[in-house]
N, C-alpha and C positions, 0 to 999 in steps of 0.2 A: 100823402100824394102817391097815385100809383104811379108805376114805373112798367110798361108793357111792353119792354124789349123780350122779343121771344128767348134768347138762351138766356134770362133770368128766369123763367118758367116753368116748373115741373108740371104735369095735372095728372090727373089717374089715381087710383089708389094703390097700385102695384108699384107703379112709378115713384112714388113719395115715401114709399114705404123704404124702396131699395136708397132712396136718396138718402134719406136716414140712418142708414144699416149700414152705408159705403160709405158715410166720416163727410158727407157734404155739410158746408155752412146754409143752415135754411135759417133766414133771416125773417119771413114770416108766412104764416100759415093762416087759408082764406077754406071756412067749413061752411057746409051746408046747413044753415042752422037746423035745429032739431034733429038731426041722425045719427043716431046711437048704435046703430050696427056695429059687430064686429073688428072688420078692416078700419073704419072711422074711430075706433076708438083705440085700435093698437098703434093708428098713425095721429090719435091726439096726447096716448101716453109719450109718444116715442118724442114728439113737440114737448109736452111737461117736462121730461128729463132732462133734454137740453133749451131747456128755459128758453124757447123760442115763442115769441109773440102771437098767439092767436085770434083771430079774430071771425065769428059767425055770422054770416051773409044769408040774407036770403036768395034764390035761385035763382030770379030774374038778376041777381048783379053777380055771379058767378058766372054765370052765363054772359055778361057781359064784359068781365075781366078774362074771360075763358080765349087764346089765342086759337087751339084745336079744337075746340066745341066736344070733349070727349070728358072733363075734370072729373064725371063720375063723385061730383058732390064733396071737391078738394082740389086744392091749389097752392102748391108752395111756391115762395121767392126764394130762389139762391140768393148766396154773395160772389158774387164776381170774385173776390179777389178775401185770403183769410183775415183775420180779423189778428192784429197782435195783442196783448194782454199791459196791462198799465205799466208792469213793472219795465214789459219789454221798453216804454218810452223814457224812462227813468235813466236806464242803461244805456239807449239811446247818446242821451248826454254824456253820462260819465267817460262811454269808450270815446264822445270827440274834446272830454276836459274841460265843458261846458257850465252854467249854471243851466236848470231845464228850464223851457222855454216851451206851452204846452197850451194848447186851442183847445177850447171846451164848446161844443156846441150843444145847448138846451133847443132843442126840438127843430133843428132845421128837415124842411119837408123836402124840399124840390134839389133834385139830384142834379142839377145846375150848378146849384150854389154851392151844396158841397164838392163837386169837383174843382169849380173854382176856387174852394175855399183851400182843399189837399193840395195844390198847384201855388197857390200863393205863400202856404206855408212852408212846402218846400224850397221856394226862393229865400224868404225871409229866415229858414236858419229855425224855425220851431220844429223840436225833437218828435213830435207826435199829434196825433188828435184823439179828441177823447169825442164818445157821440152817444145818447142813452140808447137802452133796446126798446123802447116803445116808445111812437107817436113823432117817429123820424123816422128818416131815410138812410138806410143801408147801404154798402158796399155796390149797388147795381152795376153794368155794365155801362149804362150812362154814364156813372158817376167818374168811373174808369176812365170812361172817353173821352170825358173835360176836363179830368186833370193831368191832359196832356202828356203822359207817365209817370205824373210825380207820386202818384199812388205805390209807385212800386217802391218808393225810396223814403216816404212819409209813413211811419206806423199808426194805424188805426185802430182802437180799441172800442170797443163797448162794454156800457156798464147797466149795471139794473138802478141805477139812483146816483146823480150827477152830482145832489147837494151833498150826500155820504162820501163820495168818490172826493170834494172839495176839501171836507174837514181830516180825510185819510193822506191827503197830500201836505194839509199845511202841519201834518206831524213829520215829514220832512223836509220841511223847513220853509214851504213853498207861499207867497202872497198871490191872491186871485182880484182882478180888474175885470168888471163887466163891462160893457156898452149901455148906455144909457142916456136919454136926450138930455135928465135931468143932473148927471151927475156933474162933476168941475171939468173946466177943460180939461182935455187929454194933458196940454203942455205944460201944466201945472203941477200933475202929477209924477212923483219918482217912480218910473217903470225899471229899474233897474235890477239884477237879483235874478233868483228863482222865482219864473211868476209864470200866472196862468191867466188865458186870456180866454173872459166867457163872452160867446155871442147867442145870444135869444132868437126865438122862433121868427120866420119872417112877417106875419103880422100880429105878434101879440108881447113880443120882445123875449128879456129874461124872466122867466117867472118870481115869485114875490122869494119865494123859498130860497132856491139857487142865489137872488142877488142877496138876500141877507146874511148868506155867507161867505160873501166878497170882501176882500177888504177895501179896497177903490171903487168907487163908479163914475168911470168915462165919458165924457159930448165930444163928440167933435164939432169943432165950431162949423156952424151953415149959414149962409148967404143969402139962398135963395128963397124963390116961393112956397117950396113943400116942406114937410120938416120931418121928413128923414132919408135915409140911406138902404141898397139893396142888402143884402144882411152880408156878401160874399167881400161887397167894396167898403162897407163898415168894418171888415175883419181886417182887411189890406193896409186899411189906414190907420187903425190901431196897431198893425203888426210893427208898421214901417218906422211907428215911433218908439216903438219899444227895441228895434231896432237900431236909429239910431241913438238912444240914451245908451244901448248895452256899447256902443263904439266911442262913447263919451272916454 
């Protein structure tokens, strides 16, 4: 999902390039497919090196993602705000004497959710979120703006491969619970400990990979006519029980 708040938008090739060169977070980058010139190709090294997500468009939709109609055949997304590193959420906990307590989101798009998602978990007392680099939603300004400031207080990390990131955490000691319609109720399960709470894409869930290296999988029980949840108020309410079992 795009995100077309103009100060997340770099365009120009002079512009993208300095963006790069001056330590900005580019969170993804939108090329003109087929241009192998020069400037496009120093500002698609400059992308490889820091393993920023590329993606090649044809004209007609850069053109349509284009805010100043100037992109000159490129288009980078800032991050609003940096990015911390996993360990940083690890730490997190230790300096408040915590066990970690840690939001994994496999593919959320819509910078909604994740704002409301940084906001919730800021309440709820999880040390960080974890969010992959590709086929989700970044740091935007949006994202910024719905999570009411909790962004400034919440560490947000990204990683190249969520289900690797899973098996690297439970060598420190950590248990991971997904959300699932299928799994046992929430309230049956011990959420208690170091654990990691994974939420799935908003229409296709968690993927098969990522849940296979869960150790729980979570329902919340439902009521009504539809049968599921927004993926932001899915996270909420799985947080609030893991929540109250750590005050047990």
């Amino acid at each position: 999902m795009e995100d077309n708040f103009k100060s997340d938008i770099i365009e120009g090739r002079n512009a993208v390039i300095e963006a790069f060169r001056s330590g900005k977070t580019v969170d993804k980058l939108c090329v003109l497919e087929g241009c192998k010139d020069g400037p496009i190709n120093t500002i698609i090294r400059e992308a490889k090196k820091h393993n920023v997500m590329i993606k090649f468009l044809k004209k007609e939709r850069l053109d349509q993602l284009s805010v100043e109609g100037k992109h000159q055949g490129v288009i980078a997304y800032l991050a609003a705000y940096e990015y911390a590193q996993v360990e940083d959420i690890l730490q997190n906990a230790r300096d408040k004497g915590e066990s970690p307590f840690v939001i994994i989101l496999d593919g959320i798009e819509d910078p909604h959710n994740l704002g409301a998602i940084i906001r919730t978990a800021n309440q709820a007392g999880a040390h960080g979120i974890i969010i992959p680099k590709r086929r989700a939603v970044g740091l935007t300004s949006t994202v910024a703006r719905t999570s009411a400031g909790a962004i400034n207080y919440t560490p947000v990390a990204k990683v190249t491969n969520i289900a690797q990131t899973i098996e690297e955490l439970k060598k420190e000691g950590m248990w991971f619970v997904c959300a699932d319609m299928d799994g046992e109720v929430m309230y049956n399960l011990d959420l208690k400990g170091s654990i990691g709470l994974v939420i799935g894409n908003e229409g296709e869930g968690v993927s098969r990979l990522v849940k296979d290296k869960c150790d729980f999988v979570a329902s919340i029980p439902m009521k009504g006519d539809i049968d599921s949840l927004n993926a932001s108020v899915a996270m909420g309410i799985l947080s609030y029980e893991i929540v109250r079992q750590r005050m047990l």
